[in-house]
N, C-alpha and C positions, 0 to 999 in steps of 0.2 A: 501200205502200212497205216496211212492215216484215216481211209474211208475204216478200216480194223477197227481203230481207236475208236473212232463216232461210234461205231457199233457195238462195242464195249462198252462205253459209257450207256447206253441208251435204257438198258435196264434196272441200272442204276439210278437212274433218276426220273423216269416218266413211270406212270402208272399201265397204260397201254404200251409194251415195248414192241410189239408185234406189230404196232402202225407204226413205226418211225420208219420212212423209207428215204433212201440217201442217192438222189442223184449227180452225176459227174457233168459238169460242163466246162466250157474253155471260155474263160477271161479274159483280159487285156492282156497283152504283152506274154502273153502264152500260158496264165495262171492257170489251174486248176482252182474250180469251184464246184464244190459241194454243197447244194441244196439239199435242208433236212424238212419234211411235210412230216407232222405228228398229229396225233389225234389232236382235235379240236380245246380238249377237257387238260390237256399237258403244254399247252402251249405256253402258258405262265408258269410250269415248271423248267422247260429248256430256257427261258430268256432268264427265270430268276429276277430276285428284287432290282429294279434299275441296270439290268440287264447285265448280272455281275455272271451267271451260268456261262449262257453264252459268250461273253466278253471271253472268259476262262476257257472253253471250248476251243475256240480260234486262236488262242495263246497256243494251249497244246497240238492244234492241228497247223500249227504257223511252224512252232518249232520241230516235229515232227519231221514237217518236209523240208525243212532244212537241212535235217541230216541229208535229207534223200537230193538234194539239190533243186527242189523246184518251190514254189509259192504255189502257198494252197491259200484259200480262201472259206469261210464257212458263210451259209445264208440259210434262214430261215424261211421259209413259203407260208403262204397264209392258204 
């Protein structure tokens, strides 16, 4: 549900949506974490002014998998 939502938002707000690529990895304490890699040129689009975008992203994908019961985490890759 919530790697969904990333990919929902993604052409919504980047300009290249076709690079945003979302990978899954395993955090602390059994977290899901989601690495997002986007074009080079979008990259001050996903973080947003003083990183209000992203902040907002992880809000949604925090609460999301709380419906679902588990902690998700979101990360940006350079």
């Amino acid at each position: 549900m919530t790697r969904r939502l990333v990919e929902y938002l993604g052409p919504w707000l980047l300009d290249h949506p076709d690079e945003l690529e979302i990978q899954e990895a395993e955090g602390e304490r059994g977290a899901l974490v989601l690495e997002l890699t986007v074009d080079p040129e979008d990259m001050g689009k996903i973080i947003g002014k003083r990183g209000r975008i992203i902040r907002s992203i992880r809000s949604l994908a925090r609460a999301a998998g709380q419906t679902e019961g588990e902690t998700i985490l979101v990360e940006v890759v350079d």
